[in-house]
C-alpha positions as CSV (number, residue, x, y, z in Angstrom):
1,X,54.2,152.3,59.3
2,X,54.5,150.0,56.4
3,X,58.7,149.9,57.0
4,X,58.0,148.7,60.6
5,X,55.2,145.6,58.6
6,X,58.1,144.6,56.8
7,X,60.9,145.2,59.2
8,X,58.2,142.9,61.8
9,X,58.6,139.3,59.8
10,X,62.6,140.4,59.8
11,X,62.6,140.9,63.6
12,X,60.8,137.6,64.7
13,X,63.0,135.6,62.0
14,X,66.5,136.9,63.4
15,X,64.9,136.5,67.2
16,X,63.5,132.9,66.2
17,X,67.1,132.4,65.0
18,X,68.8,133.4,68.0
19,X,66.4,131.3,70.7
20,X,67.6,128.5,68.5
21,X,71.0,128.9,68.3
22,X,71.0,129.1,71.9
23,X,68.2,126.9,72.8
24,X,70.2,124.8,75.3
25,X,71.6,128.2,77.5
26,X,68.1,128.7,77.5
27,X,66.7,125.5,78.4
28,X,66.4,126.3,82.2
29,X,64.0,129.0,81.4
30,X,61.9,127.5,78.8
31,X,61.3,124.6,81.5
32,X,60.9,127.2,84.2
33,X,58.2,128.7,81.8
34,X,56.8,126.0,80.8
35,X,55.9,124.6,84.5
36,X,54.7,128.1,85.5
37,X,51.9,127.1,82.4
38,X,51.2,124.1,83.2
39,X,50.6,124.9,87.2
40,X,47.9,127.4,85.8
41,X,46.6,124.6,83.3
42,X,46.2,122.5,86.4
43,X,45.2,124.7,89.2
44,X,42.3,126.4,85.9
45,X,40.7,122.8,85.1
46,X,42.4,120.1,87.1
47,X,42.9,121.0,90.7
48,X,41.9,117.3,91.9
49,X,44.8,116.4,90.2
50,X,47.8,117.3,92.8
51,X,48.3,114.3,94.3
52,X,48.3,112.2,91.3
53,X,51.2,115.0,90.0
54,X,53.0,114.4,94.0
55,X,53.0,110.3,92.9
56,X,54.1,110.8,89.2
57,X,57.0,113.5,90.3
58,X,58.2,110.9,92.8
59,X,58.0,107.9,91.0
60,X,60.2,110.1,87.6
61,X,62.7,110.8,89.8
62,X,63.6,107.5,91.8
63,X,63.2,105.9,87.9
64,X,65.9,108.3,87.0
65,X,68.2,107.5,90.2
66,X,67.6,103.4,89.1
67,X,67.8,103.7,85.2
68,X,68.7,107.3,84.2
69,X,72.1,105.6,82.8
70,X,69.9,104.0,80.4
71,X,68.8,107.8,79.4
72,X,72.4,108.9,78.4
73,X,73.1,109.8,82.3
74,X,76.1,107.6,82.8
75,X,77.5,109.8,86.2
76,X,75.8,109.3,89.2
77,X,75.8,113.0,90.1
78,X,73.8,113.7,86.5
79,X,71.6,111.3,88.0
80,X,71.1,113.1,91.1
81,X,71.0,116.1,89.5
82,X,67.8,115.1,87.1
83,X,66.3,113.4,90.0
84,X,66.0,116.6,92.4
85,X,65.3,118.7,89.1
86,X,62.3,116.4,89.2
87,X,60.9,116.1,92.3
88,X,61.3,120.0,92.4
89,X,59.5,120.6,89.4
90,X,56.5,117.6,90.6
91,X,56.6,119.2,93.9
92,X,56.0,122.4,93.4
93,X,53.3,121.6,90.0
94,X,51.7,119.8,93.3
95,X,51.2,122.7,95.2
96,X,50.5,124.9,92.7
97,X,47.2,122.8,91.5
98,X,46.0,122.5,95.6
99,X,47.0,126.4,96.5
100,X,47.2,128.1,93.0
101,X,50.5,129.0,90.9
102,X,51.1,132.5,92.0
103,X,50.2,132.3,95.7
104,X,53.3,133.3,97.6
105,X,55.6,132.3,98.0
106,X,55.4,129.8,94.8
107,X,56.2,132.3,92.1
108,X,59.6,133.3,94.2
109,X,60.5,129.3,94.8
110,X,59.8,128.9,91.2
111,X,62.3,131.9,90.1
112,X,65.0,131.1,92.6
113,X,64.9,127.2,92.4
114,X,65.0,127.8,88.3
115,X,68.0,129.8,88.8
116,X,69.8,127.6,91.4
117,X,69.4,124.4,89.2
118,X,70.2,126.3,85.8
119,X,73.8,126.9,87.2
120,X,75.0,123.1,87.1
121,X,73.3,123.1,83.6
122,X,75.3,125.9,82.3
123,X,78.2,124.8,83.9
124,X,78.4,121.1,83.0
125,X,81.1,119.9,80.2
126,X,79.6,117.6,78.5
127,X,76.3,119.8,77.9
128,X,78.8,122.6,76.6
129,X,80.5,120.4,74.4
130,X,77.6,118.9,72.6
131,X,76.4,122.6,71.7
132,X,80.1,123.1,70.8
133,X,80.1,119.7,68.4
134,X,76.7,120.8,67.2
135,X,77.8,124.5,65.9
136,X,81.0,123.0,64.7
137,X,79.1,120.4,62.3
138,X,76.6,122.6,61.4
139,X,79.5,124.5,59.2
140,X,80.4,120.8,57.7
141,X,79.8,121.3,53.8
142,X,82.4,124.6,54.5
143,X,84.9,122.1,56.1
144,X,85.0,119.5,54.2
145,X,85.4,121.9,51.0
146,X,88.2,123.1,52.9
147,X,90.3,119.5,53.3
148,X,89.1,117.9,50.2
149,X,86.0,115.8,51.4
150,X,83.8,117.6,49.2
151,X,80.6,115.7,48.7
152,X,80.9,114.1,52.3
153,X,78.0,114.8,54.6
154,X,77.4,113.7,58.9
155,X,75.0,111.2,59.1
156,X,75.1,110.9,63.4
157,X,77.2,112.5,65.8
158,X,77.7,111.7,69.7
159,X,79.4,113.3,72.8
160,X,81.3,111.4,75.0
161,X,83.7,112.1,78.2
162,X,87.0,112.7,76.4
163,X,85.1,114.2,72.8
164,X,83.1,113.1,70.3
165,X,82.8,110.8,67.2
166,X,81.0,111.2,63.9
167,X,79.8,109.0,61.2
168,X,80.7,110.0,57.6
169,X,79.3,109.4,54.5
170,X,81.6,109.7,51.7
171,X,81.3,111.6,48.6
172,X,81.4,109.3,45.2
173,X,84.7,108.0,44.8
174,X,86.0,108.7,48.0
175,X,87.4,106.3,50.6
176,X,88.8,105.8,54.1
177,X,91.8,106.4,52.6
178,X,91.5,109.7,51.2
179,X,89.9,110.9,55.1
180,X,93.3,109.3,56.2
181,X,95.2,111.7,54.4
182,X,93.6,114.3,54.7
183,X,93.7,114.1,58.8
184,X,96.2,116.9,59.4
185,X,94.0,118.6,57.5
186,X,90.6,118.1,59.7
187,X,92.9,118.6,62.7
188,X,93.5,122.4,61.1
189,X,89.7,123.0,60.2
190,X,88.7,121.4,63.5
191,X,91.0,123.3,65.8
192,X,91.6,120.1,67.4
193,X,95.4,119.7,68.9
194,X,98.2,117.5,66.5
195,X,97.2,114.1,67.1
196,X,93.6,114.9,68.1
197,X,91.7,113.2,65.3
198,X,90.8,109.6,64.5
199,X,89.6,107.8,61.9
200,X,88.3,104.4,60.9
201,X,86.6,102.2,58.8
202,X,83.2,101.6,60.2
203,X,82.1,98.1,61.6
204,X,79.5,97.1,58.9
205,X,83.1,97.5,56.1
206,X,80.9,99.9,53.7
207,X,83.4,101.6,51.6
208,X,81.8,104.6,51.6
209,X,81.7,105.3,55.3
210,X,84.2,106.2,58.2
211,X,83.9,107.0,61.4
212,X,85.7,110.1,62.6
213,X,86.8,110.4,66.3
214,X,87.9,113.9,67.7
215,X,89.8,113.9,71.3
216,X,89.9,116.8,73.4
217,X,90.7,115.8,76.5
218,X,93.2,112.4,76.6
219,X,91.8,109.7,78.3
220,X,95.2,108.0,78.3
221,X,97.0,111.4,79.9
222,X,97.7,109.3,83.1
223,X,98.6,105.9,83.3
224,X,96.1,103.6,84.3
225,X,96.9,101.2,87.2
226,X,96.0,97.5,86.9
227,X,92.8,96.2,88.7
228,X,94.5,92.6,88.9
229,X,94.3,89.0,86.8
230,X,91.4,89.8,84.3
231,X,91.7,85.4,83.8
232,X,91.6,82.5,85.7
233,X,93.1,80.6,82.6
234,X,94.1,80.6,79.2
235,X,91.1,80.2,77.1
236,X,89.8,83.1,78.1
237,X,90.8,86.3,76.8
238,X,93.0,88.8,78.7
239,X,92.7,92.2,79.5
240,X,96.1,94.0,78.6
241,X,94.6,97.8,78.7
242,X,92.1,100.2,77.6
243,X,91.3,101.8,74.4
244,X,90.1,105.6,74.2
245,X,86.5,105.3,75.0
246,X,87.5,102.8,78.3
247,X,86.7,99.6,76.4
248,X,88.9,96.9,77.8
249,X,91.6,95.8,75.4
250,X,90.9,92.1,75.1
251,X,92.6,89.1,73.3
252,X,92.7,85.8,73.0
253,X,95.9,83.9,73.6
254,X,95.3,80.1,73.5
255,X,97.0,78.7,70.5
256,X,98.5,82.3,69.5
257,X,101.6,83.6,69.0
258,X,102.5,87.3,70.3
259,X,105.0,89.8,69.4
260,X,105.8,93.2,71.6
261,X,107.1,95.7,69.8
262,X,108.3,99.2,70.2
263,X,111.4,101.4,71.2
264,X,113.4,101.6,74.6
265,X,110.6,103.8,77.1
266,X,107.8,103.4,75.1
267,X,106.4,100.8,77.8
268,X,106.6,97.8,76.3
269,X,108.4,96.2,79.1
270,X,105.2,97.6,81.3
271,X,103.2,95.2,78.7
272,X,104.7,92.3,79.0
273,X,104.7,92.9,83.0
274,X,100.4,92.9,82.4
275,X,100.4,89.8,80.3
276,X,102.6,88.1,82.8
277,X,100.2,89.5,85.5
278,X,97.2,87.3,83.9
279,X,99.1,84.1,82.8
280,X,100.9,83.2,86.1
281,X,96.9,83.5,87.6
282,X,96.1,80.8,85.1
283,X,96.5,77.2,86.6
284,X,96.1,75.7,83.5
285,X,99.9,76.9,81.6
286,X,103.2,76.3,82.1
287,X,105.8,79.2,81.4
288,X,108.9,79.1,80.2
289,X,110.9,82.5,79.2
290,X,114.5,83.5,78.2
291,X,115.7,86.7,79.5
292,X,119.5,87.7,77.9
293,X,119.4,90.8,80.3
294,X,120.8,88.1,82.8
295,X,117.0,88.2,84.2
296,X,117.4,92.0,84.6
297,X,113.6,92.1,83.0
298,X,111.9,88.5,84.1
299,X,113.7,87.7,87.3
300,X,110.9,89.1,89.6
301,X,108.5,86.7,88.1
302,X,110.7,83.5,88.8
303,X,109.1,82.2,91.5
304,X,106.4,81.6,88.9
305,X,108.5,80.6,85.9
306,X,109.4,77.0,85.9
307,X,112.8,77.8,83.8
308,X,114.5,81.0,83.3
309,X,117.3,81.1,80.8
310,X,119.4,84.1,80.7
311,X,122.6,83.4,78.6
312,X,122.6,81.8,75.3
313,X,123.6,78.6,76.2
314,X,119.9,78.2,78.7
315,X,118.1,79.6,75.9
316,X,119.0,77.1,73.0
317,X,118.7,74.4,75.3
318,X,115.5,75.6,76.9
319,X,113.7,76.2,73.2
320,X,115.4,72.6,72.5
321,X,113.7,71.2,75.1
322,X,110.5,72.9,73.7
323,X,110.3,71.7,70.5
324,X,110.9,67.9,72.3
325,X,107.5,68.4,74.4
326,X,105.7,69.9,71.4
327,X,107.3,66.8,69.7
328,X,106.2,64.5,72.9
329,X,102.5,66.6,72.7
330,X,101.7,65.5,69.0
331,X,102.6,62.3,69.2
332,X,100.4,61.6,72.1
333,X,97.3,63.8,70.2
334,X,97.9,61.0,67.7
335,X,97.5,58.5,69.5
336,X,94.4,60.1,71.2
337,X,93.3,60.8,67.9
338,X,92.9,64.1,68.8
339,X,93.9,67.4,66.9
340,X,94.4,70.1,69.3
341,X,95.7,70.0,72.8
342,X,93.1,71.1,75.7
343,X,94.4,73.3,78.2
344,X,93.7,71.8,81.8
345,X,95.9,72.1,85.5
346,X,97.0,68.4,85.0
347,X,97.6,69.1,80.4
348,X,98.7,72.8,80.6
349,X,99.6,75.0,78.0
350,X,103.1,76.1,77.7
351,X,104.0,79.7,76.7
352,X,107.6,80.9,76.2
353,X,108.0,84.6,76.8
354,X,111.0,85.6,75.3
355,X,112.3,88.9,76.1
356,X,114.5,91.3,73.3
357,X,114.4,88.4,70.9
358,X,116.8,90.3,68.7
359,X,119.4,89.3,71.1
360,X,118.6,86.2,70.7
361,X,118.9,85.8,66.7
362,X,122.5,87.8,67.3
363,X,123.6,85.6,70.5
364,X,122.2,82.2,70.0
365,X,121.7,81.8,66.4
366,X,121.3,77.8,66.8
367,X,118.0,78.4,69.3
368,X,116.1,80.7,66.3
369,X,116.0,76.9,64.5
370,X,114.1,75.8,67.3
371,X,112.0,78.8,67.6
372,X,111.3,78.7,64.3
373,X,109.7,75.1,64.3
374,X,107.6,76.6,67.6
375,X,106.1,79.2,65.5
376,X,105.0,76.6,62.7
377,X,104.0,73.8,64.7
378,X,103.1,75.0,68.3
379,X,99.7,76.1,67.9
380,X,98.1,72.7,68.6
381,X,100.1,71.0,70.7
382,X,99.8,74.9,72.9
383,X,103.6,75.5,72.8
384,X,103.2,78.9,72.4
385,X,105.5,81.9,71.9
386,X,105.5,85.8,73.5
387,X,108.2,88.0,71.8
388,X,109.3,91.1,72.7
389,X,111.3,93.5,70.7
390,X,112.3,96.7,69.6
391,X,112.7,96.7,66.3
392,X,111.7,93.0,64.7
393,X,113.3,93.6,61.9
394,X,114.2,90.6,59.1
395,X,117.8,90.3,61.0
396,X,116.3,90.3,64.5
397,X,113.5,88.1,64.0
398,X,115.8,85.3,62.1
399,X,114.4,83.3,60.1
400,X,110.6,85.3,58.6
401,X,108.5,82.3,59.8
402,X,108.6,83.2,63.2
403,X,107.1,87.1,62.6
404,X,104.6,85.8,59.7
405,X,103.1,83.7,62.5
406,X,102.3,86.1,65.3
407,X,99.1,86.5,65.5
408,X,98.4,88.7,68.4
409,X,101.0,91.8,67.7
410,X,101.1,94.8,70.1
411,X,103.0,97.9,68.7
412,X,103.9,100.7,71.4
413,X,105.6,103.6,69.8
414,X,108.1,103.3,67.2
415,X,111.0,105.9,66.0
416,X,109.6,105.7,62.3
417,X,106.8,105.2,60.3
418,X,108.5,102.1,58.2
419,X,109.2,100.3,61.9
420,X,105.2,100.3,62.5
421,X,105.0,98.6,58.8
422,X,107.5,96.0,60.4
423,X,105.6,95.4,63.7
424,X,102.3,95.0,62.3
425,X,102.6,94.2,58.5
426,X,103.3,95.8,55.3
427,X,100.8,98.7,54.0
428,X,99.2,99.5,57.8
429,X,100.9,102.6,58.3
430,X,99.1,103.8,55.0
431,X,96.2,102.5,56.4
432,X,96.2,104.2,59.2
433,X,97.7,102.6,61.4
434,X,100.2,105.3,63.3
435,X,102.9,104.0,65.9
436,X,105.0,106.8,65.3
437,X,102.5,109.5,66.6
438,X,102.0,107.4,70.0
439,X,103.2,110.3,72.7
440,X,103.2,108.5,75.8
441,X,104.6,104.9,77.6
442,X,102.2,102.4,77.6
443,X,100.5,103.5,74.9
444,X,100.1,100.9,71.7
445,X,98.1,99.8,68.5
446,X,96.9,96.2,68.9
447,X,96.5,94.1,65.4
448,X,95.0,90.9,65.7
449,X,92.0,88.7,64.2
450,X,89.6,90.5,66.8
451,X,91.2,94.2,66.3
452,X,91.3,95.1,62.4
453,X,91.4,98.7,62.8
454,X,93.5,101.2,64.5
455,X,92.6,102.1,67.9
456,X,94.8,103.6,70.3
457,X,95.1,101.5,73.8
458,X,96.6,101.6,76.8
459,X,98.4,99.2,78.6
460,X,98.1,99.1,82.4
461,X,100.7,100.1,84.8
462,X,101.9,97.3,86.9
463,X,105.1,98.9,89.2
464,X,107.9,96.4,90.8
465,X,106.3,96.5,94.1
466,X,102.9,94.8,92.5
467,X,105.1,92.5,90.3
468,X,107.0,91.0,93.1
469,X,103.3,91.2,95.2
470,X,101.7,89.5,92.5
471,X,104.2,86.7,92.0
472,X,104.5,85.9,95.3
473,X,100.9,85.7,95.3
474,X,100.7,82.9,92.3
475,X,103.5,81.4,92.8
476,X,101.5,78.4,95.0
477,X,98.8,77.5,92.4
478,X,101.4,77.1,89.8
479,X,100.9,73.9,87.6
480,X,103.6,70.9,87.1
481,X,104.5,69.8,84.2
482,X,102.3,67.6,82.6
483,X,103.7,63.6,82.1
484,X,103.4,63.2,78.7
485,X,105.7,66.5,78.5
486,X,108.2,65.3,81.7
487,X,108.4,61.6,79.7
488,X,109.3,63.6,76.3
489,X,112.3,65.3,78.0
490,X,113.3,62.1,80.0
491,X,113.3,60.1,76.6
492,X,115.3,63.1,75.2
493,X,118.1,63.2,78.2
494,X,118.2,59.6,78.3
495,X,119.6,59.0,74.8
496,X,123.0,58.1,74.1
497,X,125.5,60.9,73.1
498,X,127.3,60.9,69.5
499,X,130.7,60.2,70.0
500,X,131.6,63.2,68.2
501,X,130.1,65.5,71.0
502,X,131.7,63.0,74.0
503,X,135.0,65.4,73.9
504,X,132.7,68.4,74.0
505,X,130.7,68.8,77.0
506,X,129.6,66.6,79.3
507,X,126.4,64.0,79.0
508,X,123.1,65.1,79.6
509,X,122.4,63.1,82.2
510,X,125.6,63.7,83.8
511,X,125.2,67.6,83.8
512,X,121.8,67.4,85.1
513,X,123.1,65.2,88.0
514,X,126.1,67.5,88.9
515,X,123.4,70.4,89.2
516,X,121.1,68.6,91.3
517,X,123.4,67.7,93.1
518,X,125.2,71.4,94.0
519,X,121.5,72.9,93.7
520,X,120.7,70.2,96.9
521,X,123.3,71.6,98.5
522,X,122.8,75.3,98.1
523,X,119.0,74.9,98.8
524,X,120.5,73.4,102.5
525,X,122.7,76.0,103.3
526,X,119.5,78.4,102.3
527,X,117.4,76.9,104.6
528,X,119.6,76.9,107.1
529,X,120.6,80.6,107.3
530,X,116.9,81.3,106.9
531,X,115.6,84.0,109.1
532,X,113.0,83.1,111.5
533,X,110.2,84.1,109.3
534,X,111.3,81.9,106.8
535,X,112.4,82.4,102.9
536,X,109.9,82.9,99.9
537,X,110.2,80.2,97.1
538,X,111.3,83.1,94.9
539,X,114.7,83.3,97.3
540,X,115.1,79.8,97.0
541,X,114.5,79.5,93.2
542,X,117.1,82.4,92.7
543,X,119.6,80.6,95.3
544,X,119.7,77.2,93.3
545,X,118.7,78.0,90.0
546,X,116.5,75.7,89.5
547,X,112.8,75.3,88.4
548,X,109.7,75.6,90.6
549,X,108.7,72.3,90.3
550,X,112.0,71.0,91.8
551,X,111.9,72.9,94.4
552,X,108.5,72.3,95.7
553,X,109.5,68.5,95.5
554,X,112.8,68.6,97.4
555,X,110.6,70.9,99.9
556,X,108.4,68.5,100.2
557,X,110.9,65.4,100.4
558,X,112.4,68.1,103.5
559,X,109.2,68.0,105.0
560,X,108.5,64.7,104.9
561,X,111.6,63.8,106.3
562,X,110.8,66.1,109.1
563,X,114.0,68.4,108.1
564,X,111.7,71.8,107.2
565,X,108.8,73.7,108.1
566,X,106.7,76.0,106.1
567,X,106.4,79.2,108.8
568,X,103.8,81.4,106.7
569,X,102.5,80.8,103.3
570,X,104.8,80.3,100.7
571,X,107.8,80.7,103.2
572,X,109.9,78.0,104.7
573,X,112.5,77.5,106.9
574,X,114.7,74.6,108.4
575,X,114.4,72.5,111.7
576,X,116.5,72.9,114.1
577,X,117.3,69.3,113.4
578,X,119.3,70.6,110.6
579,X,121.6,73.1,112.9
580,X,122.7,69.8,114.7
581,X,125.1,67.3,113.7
C-alpha cells in the first residue's frame, strides 16, 4: 500500500510528461473534450445562450476565412480548414445548449466529426515540423556542447514552408564568425543535408547574435519562371529573383555600376537575360552593349539595343563614343548647374551591358581606357556600366578601377572559394559568404549597399522564346537619344582628323556616310522581299546593322514618302510602288 503512494506521484509525473511531449498529436482530443464540457456548462446554466453561440461560431469562422493569414494561416486551405473546424464546433455547442450534449445523435457527431477533422491535423507538414523544430531545440545546450557553441542559448524560433530559422544568443566571446565555422558542424548535429544550414548576422548588428536558418525542403529546387518587367523605369529598383523565404530580390540600378559573375552553366547568362527583361520596359534609358560572342548572347535583344558591338573594333569605338556623351552630359549639368543627371523619356539614362568583359580586356585593350573613365565618372552624368564575367580577375577586369566601382555585384556559383573573394571583395568568403557551395543555375549571392549579408537568391528563368517575345514587345516604346548626347557625338565626328591617322582608316564622317549609305540600301532590298505580313524591326536592325533609332527614322522618311506600310505592330513592309520602276 505505501509502495503504490509513492509509486502514485511517479505515475502522474511520467503521464504529465508524456501528454506534454505529445500535446499537439493530442490536440484534436483535448478540443474534442473540451467542447463536450463546455456543451454541458452551457446546456447546466446557460441554455438561453445557443443562439448567441450560432452568431459567435459564424462570425469566428468567416473572420478566419478574411484575416486568418494575419493568425499565422498564410494557405488558403488552412484557412478553410480552421473555418469549418469552427463553425463545426459553434454548431454543434449550439445544439447542444437548446437539445442537451448527450442527446443522440450529438455525442456520435461529436466523436466522428473530432476524428474526421483530427486527420488533416495530424497529417499537415508544417504542424509536424514545428513539433519536430521544437524537440530538436529542446536538446540545444547538448548541441551546441557538441559543435563548440557552448554558452549559446535560442532566444525565438519559427516554422516556415521550406524549414525554419532561429535566433541565437551567443556565449561571451563568441561571434558570428565562430557559428560560421562551425556550420558543417550544426549540419552533423542537426541531421540537416550538406548545404542545409544558414547563418547570419542579425539586422539590429549585435555582435552577440545570429540568426541561424535550417532548409529542408529547397525552395530554389526548380527554377522559377519570370512574372514579367517588375519596372516601368530606372529609378525604381528591379526584381532580378527570389531569395529562400520568397522575398523578391531587389536593387537599385540608377547611377550604379553591376558586375555578373560566375562560371560557364551556373546561369549567369539567365541573369543578365532578367535584367535585360526590366530595362528595355523602362522608357526612360538608352542601352548600349558589346557582345564579342559575335552577338551569340545579346543578339535577341537588338531590336531594343540602339548599338550592338560585337568585334573589338565596335566595342572601342562604341565605349569611345560613351565616354564623349558622358563628356557632352557633364558639361551641360554645368551649365544647368546641376549635379546629377535625372532620368526622363526625353534625358535617359544610358547603360552599357557588356557581356564576358574578360574578352574585352584581352581583345580590345584600348576600349578598357574608356571603360575605365565610365566607371569613375558615369555615375552622374547616368552612363552606367553592366559587366558580366566569369572570373573578374585583376587581368580580366583591366585596369582595378573598374571592379572597385561596381556597386551592385551578383555572384552565381564559382569553381573556388578564392573566385567568390574576387567577385564580391576580399574577406567575404570568411564571412560567409559561399559561391562555391551554390548547387544549381541561377542560383547567386547578391552584395550590394541594400544586401550586406549572405542570402542565397534565385534568379528567374527567362527562355529564348520569352526573350525574343519580350523584345519584340518593347521594342516600340524605346527612347531616342537624347540631344545634348546626339550633339556630343556630332561635335565628336565632326572634328578634323590628325594627319597622322589620314593613311590609316578612313574619316569619321566619311565611314559613317559609306554605311548609311549601303545600310539604305540593304534596308530596300529588305523591304522589298518582305513577306506579306511584313518584317519585325528586329529583322531589319539585324539586316543593316544599324541602330534602332535609324531605322525608325528612314521607316518613317519611307512612310512619309508613301514608299512603306506598317502591316501589324512593329512590322512593315514595302508598297507595291517600290516593285515598280
Amino acid at each position: 500500500m505505501i509502495d503504490d503512494l509513492e509509486l502514485a506521484p511517479l505515475a502522474i509525473a511520467g503521464i504529465a510528461r508524456l501528454v506534454w511531449r505529445y500535446r499537439s498529436e493530442l490536440a484534436p482530443l483535448i478540443v474534442a473534450a473540451s467542447v463536450l464540457l463546455n456543451g454541458v456548462i452551457l446546456r447546466r446554466w446557460f441554455p438561453e445562450w445557443w443562439s448567441t453561440v450560432l452568431i459567435s461560431a459564424i462570425g469566428m469562422a468567416a473572420a478566419l476565412v478574411v484575416w486568418g493569414r494575419w493568425a499565422n494561416l498564410p494557405r488558403p486551405i488552412e484557412r478553410g480548414y480552421a473555418a469549418f473546424t469552427t463553425a463545426f464546433a459553434g454548431t454543434w455547442l449550439t445544439l447542444a445548449a437548446y437539445l442537451g450534449p448527450f442527446t443522440p445523435p450529438l455525442p456520435a457527431v461529436l466523436g466522428i466529426g473530432s476524428l474526421v477533422l483530427a486527420v488533416p491535423w495530424w497529417a499537415h507538414r508544417r504542424r509536424r515540423a514545428r513539433v519536430r523544430v521544437e524537440r530538436t531545440l529542446a536538446a540545444w545546450p547538448d548541441i551546441a556542447q557538441a559543435v563548440g557553441l557552448a554558452g549559446s542559448r535560442i532566444q525565438s524560433a519559427m516554422v516556415d514552408l521550406w524549414g525554419y530559422r532561429v535566433r541565437l544568443k551567443l556565449g561571451r566571446g563568441q561571434t558570428v564568425e565562430d557559428v560560421v565555422n562551425a556550420v558543417p558542424r550544426l549540419e552533423s548535429a542537426l541531421g540537416t543535408t550538406r548545404g542545409g544550414v544558414r547563418v547570419q548576422p542579425v539586422a539590429s548588428k549585435q555582435a552577440n547574435r545570429a540568426d541561424l536558418r535550417v532548409i529542408e525542403t529547397d525552395p530554389h529546387a526548380d527554377a522559377i519562371a519570370w512574372p514579367g518587367p517588375s519596372i516601368t523605369s530606372i529609378t525604381q529598383p528591379a526584381k532580378l529573383g527570389l531569395f529562400e523565404d520568397g522575398a523578391p530580390v531587389r536593387v537599385p540600378l540608377l547611377r550604379r555600376h553591376g558586375l555578373f559573375a560566375g562560371m560557364s552553366g551556373a546561369g549567369k547568362s539567365g541573369g543578365v537575360n532578367v535584367l535585360l527583361g526590366d530595362l528595355t520596359a523602362c522608357p526612360d534609358v538608352i542601352l548600349w552593349a558589346v557582345d564579342l560572342k559575335r552577338g551569340m548572347e545579346l543578339l535577341p535583344w537588338v531590336s531594343c539595343i540602339d548599338r550592338l558591338a560585337t568585334t573589338p573594333q565596335e566595342a572601342e569605338a562604341l565605349l569611345a563614343d560613351a565616354v564623349v556623351i558622358l563628356d557632352g552630359r557633364a558639361d551641360d549639368l554645368t551649365r544647368r548647374g546641376e549635379r546629377v543627371w535625372e532620368p526622363s523619356p526625353d534625358r535617359p539614362a544610358l547603360i552599357i551591358v557588356i557581356d564576358e568583359y574578360a574578352e574585352l580586356a584581352s581583345e580590345a585593350p584600348r576600349a578598357i581606357t574608356y571603360a575605365d573613365s565610365i566607371a569613375r565618372r558615369g555615375r552622374a552624368p547616368a552612363v552606367n556600366l553592366i559587366a558580366a564575367t566569369q572570373r573578374p580577375s585583376k587581368d580580366a577586369m583591366g585596369k582595378s578601377a573598374v571592379r572597385s566601382q561596381m556597386d551592385v555585384r551578383l555572384c552565381f556559383r564559382v569553381r573556388e572559394p578564392r573566385d567568390g573573394d574576387l567577385v564580391l571583395g576580399q574577406g567575404m568568403v570568411k564571412a560567409g559568404w559561399h559561391p562555391h557551395k551554390l548547387d544549381a543555375p541561377g542560383k547567386f549571392l547578391i552584395s550590394s549597399p541594400e544586401h550586406d549579408v549572405p542570402r542565397r537568391a534565385r534568379t528567374y528563368l527567362l527562355d529564348d522564346e520569352g526573350v525574343q517575345a519580350t523584345a519584340d514587345r518593347h521594342a516600340e516604346h524605346r527612347p531616342p537619344l537624347d540631344q545634348v548626347s546626339a550633339q556630343a557625338l556630332l561635335r565628336a565626328a565632326e572634328m578634323p582628323v590628325m594627319p597622322s591617322q589620314s593613311t590609316v582608316r578612313p574619316s569619321p564622317r566619311h565611314a559613317r556616310d559609306s554605311a548609311a549609305r549601303e545600310a539604305e540600301e540593304t534596308l530596300t532590298a529588305t523591304l522589298r522581299q518582305a513577306p506579306s505580313d511584313g518584317v519585325s524591326i528586329g529583322d531589319l536592325i539585324r539586316a543593316t546593322g544599324m541602330r534602332r533609332t535609324w531605322v525608325y527614322q528612314r521607316l518613317q522618311e519611307l512612310g512619309h514618302a508613301r514608299q512603306v506600310e506598317q502591316v501589324t505592330r512593329g512590322r512593315w513592309r514595302a508598297l507595291p510602288e517600290i516593285h515598280d520602276p
